[in-house]
C-alpha positions in Angstrom: 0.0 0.0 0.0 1.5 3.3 -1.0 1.2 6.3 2.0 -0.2 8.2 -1.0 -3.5 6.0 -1.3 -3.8 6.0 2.7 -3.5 9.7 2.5 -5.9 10.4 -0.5 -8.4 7.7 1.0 -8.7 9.3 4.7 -8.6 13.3 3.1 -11.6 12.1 0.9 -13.5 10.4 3.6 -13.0 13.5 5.6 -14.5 15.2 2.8 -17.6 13.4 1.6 -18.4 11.1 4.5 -21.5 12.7 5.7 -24.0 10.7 8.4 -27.3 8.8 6.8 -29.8 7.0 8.7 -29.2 3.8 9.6 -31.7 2.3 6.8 -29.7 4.0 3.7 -25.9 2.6 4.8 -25.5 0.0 2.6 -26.2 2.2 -0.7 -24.5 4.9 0.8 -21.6 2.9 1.1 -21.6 1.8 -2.2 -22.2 5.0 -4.0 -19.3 6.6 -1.9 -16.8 3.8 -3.3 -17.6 4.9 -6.4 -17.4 8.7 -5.8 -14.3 7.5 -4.3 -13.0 5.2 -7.2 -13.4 7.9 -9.7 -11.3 10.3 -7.9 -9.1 8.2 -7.3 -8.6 7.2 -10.7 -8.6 11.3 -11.5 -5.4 11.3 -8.4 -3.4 9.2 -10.6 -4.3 6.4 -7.6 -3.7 2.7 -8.9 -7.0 0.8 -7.7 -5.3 -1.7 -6.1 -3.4 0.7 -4.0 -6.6 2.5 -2.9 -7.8 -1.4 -2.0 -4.7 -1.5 -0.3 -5.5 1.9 1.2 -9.1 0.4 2.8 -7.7 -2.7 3.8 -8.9 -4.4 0.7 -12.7 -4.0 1.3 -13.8 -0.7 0.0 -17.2 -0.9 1.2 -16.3 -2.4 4.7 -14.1 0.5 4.7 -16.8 3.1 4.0 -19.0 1.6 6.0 -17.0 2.0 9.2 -16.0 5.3 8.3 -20.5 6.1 7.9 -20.4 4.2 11.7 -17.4 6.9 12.8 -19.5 10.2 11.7 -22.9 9.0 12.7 -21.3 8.7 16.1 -19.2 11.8 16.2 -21.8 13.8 14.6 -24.6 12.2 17.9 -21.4 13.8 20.2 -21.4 17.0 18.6 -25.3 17.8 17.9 -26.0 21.6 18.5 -28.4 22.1 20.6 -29.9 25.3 19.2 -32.3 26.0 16.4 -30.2 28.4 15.2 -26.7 26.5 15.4 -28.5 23.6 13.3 -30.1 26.0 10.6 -26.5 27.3 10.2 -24.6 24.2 9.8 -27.6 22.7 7.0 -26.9 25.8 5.2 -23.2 25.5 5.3 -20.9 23.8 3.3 -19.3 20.6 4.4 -15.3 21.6 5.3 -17.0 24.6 7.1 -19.2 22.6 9.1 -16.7 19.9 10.7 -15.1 23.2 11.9 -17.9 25.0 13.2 -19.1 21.7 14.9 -15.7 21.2 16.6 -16.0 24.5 18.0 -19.3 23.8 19.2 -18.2 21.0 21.1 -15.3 22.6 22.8 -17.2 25.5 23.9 
């Protein structure tokens, strides 16, 4: 496995892993390996380094990174109205910021 494809694979999680109800994981999953694939395949990123990258199992990969978010984003759930208008409005990089500073304050 090349430290590149670890590196590209945990950025674009960071990125595009967003939480989904329990119901739509699967195909959540499997629509983010794609994503995933395809910009990987844009980074220059053999596939079988990005396999490498996930352990060999894309989607068991994705699917423990959709388990990670779901439970940091239960952690980090603003508790006003006005905190969780702002962050459904904001885009995605912003909002992992905004929600870490809502859960050290």
């Amino acid at each position: 496995m090349s430290n590149r494809a670890r590196k590209f694979l945990e950025q674009w999680k960071s990125e595009y892993v967003e939480p989904v109800p329990d119901t739509h994981r699967l195909r959540e999953a499997v629509r983010l390996v794609t994503r995933c694939r395809e910009a990987a395949v844009c980074a220059r990123i053999p596939p079988q380094e990005l396999r490498a990258a996930a352990g060999d199992d894309m989607i068991r990969n994705m699917l423990a990174a959709l388990d990670a978010v779901s439970r940091d984003k239960t952690k980090a759930e603003p508790k006003s109205i006005f905190h969780r208008l702002l962050l459904a409005h904001m885009p995605s990089a912003h909002r992992r910021s905004f929600e870490n500073e809502l859960t050290e304050s």
